[in-house]
Each structure stands twice: as structure tokens, then as C-alpha cells.
C-alpha positions in Angstrom: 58.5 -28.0 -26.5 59.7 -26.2 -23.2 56.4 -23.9 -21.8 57.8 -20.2 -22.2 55.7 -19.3 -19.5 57.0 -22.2 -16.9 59.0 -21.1 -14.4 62.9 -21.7 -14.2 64.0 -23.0 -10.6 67.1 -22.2 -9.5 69.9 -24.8 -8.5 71.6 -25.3 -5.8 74.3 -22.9 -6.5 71.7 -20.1 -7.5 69.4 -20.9 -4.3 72.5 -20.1 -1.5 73.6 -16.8 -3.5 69.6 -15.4 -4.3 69.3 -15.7 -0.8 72.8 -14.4 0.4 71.5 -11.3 -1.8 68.1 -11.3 -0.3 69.5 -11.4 3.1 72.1 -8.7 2.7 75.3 -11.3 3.1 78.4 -10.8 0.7 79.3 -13.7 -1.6 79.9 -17.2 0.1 78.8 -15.7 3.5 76.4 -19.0 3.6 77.6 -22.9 4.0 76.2 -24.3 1.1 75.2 -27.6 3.3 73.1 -26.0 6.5 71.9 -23.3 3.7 70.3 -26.1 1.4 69.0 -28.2 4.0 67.1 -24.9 5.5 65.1 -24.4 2.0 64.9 -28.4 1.4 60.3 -28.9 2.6 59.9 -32.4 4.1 57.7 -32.9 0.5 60.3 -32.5 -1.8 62.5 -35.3 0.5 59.4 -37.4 0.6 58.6 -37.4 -3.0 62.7 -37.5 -4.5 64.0 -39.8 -1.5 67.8 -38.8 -2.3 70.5 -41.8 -1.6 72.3 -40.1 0.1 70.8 -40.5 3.8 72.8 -37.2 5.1 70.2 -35.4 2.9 67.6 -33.9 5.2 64.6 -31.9 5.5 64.6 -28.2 7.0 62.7 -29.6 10.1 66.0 -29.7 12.6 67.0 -26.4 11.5 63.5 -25.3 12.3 64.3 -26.3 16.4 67.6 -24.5 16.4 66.5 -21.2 13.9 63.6 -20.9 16.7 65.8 -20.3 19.6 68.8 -18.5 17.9 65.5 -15.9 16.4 64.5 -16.0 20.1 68.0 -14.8 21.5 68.0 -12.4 18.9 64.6 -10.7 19.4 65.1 -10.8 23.3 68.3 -9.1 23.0 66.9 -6.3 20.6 63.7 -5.6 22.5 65.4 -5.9 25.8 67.8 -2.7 24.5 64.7 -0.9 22.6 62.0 -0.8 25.2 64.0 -0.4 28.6 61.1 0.7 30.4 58.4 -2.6 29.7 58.1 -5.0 32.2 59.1 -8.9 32.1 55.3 -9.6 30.9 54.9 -6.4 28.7 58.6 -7.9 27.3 57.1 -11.3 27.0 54.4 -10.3 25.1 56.1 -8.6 22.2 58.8 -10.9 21.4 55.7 -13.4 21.4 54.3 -11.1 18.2 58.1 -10.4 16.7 58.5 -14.5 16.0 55.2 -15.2 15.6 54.2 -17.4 11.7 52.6 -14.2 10.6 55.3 -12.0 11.6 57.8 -15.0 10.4 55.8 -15.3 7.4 55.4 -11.8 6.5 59.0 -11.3 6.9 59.7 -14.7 4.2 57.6 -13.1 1.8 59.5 -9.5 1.8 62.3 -11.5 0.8 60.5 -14.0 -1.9 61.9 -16.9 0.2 59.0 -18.9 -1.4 60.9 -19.1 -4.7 63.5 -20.4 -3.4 62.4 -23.4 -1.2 62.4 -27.0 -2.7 59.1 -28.3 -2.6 57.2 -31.6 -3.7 55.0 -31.3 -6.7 51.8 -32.1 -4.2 52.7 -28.9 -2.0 53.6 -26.9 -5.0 50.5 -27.4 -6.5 48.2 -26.7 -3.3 49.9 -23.0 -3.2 53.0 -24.5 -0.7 55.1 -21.3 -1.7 52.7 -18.9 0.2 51.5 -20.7 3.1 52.1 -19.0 6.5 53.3 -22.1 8.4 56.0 -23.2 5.5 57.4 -20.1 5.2 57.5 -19.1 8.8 59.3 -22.7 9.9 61.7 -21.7 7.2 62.3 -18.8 7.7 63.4 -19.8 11.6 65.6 -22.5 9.3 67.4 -20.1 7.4 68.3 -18.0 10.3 69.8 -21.2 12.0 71.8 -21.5 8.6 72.8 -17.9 8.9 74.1 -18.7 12.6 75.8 -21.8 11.3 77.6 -20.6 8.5 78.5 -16.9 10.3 77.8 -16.8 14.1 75.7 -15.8 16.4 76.8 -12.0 15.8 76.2 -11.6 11.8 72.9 -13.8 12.8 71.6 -10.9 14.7 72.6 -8.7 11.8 70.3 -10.3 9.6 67.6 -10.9 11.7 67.8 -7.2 13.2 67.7 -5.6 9.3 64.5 -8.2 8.2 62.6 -7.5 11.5 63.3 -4.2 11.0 59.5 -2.9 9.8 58.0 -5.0 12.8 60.6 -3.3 15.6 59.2 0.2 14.1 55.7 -1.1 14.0 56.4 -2.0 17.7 57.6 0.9 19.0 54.7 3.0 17.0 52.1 0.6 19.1 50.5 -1.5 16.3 52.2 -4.4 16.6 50.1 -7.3 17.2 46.9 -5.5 16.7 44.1 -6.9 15.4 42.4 -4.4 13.4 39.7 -6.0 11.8 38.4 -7.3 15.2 38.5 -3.8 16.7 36.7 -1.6 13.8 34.1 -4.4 13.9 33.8 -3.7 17.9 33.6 -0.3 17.0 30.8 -0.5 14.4 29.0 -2.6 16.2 28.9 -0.3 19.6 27.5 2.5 17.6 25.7 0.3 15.2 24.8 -3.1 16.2 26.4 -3.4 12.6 29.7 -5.7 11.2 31.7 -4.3 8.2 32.2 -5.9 4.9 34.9 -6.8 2.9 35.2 -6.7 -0.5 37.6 -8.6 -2.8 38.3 -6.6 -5.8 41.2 -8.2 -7.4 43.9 -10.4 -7.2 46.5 -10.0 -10.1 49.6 -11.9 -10.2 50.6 -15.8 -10.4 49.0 -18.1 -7.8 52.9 -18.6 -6.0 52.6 -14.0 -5.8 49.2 -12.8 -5.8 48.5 -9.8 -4.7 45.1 -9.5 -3.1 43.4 -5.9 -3.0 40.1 -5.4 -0.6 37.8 -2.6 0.5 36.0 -2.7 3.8 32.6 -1.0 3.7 29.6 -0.3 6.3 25.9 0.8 5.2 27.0 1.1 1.3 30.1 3.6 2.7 33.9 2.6 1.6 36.1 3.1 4.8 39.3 2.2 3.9 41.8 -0.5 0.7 44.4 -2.3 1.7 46.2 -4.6 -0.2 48.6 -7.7 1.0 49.9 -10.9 0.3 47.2 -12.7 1.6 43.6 -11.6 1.4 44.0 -11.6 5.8 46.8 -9.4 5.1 44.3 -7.1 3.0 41.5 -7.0 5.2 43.8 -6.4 8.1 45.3 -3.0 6.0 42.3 -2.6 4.9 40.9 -1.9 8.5 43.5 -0.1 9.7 42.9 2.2 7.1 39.2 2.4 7.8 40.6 3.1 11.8 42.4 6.4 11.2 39.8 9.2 11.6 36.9 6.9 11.9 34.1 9.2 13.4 34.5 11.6 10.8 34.2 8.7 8.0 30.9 7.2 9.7 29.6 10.5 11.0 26.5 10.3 8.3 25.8 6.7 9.0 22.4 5.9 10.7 22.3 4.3 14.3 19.8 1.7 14.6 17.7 4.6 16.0 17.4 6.6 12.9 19.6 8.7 14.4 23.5 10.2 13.5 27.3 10.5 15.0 27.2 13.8 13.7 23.8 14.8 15.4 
């Protein structure tokens, strides 16, 4: 009796055009072959060991998606930020193509459903982890190149970077909030925040984790992400906008207030 709660996986046919859809491509944009082989994990060719020996892993895709991501980026930044400086440049692509930024990026797109795994990696949470999804991510975008160009490559990668360029250009990119509201808390302080898990609903291949931070019994900000990292991290931005006026009642380790 078939488990009406099991998940269907797509075939092959159904994994190129879900992710022509997902990445904004018209119908049979995609090679089927460099398109399969970029959502085919080493497990799954491990575990199935297909006779065919042209059947490979995602792993060379991951070396060419890399640099082809890297051309793009350069070439976007270099255009948006005319001003930086070779090292200021540098330092941003660095945060654009980075496996949290890669990874972030995969999940906005559910690229997790559509990767073939091996049962071991499915069952230890494979669809979510930041590595996989970030090395496939680079693969797919070396099947977008092979199957369209370099140009319509560019396309793609310019619309799914999209939220990162403008979170560049606002400043935040690459920040690390929680480390810099706990360096603010603990200069006034001598006190680190907490966070708080308060729920994580959804399957374990899409959980969504939701997470207050709080100092001295005092909510300062939610956030909510597809990671409980992710969370804390929105969580602590939150916390970050007007932050004097949320701790301005708190005690110093004097007795003594912001506020005073």
C-alpha cells in the first residue's frame, strides 16, 4: 500500500523542466544531459552505480559552474559599484558566491527537491545542507552556460543573485549580525544575548525555523529562515535596528541605565 504521505520524485523529464521554470528559462532552454548530471549527488551514483559509465556525478560541473558564476558576478559588480577598489571588489564577489550566499540562493528556488540523492544522504537531511546545495547550485549554472551560453548564463545568475546585489549595495551584505549585537551587548553590558527556538513547522527536507533573541528577560527582535543560523542571523538584525532605544531600561553591570 503506497504511503499517501511519501513524497513523489520527479523523473528525469520533470527535473530539467521544474528547474527550467524555477530558473526563469522557456521550454527546452536546458540540455537534458549537462542538466541531469548537475542535479545527479556523488551518493545517488555511489549507491545505484548506473552501467552506463558516461553517467556522472555533478562534481565536474561544480569546477566549471564556479568560474562561469565568477565571470558573471565580476562582471555585474564591476558595472554596479564603479567607485570600489580592486580589494573592496574582491571582497564582495568573495560574499556573492560564497555556500551561504550559493546555498541561500538554491533554497529560494527548492533546488533541494530536485537533486538525486542516495538514500544515506537523504536520510541525514542531504536536501538542506549548505555545501550540497551550494556545489550544485555552481553545477547548474555550468548547465545553464552549456546548454545556452555564456550570455543567457548571466541572465540567470543576474535574476537569482538578485536579493544579494540589493543587499550589497544597501551595505549588509556579508555582515555578521549576531557577532556584532553580541559586541554591542557586551560593551554596555559585559552580557551575551540569547536565542530562543520557538518552532520549527514543516517537513524535515523544508523546515522552517522561527527564533527570538533576548537580553536580561527583554525580546529584541524574530527572525525566521531556513536554517536555525539563518534565524538567528534575522533575528539579530532585527534586534540591530533602533537598538538603544530597545535596551535603554536594561541594567549595566553597575546598577546603572542607557537611558540615565
Amino acid at each position: 500500500m503506497t504511503d499517501p504521505g511519501a513524497t513523489l520524485k520527479p523523473n528525469d523529464v520533470e527535473r530539467v523542466a521544474m528547474l527550467e521554470e524555477r530558473l526563469g528559462l522557456a521550454a527546452g532552454a536546458l540540455q537534458p544531459g549537462p542538466t541531469l548530471e548537475a542535479l545527479r549527488h556523488g551518493s545517488w551514483l555511489h549507491e545505484n552505480r548506473p552501467h552506463d559509465g558516461g553517467i556522472r556525478s555533478n562534481e565536474r560541473l561544480e569546477f566549471l559552474g564556479d568560474a562561469v558564476l565568477g565571470v558573471c558576478v565580476a562582471q555585474r559588480i564591476w558595472d554596479r559599484f564603479p567607485g570600489y577598489a580592486e580589494g573592496e571588489l574582491t571582497r564582495l564577489r568573495a560574499a556573492l558566491v560564497k555556500a551561504e550566499s550559493l546555498a541561500q540562493v538554491a533554497r529560494s528556488i527548492r533546488l533541494g527537491e530536485l537533486i538525486m540523492l542516495g538514500r544515506g544522504e537523504e536520510r541525514s537531511g542531504g536536501r538542506d545542507k549548505q555545501n550540497l546545495l551550494a556545489d550544485a547550485m555552481e553545477a547548474v549554472v555550468a548547465a545553464v552556460y552549456l546548454s545556452a551560453g555564456l550570455e543567457r548564463a548571466s541572465e540567470v545568475v543576474d535574476r537569482l543573485l538578485k536579493p544579494l546585489f540589493e543587499q550589497a549595495v544597501a551595505g549588509s551584505l556579508g555582515r555578521d549580525f549576531k557577532t556584532e549585537l553580541q559586541e554591542r551587548l557586551q560593551a554596555e553590558f559585559r552580557q551575551a544575548p540569547q536565542y530562543r527556538l520557538l518552532a520549527a513547522p514543516g517537513p524535515q527536507h523544508a523546515r522552517t525555523f522561527e527564533v527570538e533573541v533576548v537580553f536580561q528577560e527583554v525580546v529584541l527582535g524574530h527572525g525566521t529562515g531556513r536554517t536555525k543560523k539563518e534565524a538567528e542571523q534575522e533575528a539579530a538584525r532585527g534586534a540591530l535596528v533602533d537598538l538603544l532605544e530597545r535596551v535603554k531600561d536594561l541594567k549595566r553591570p553597575d546598577g546603572s541605565t542607557p537611558g540615565a
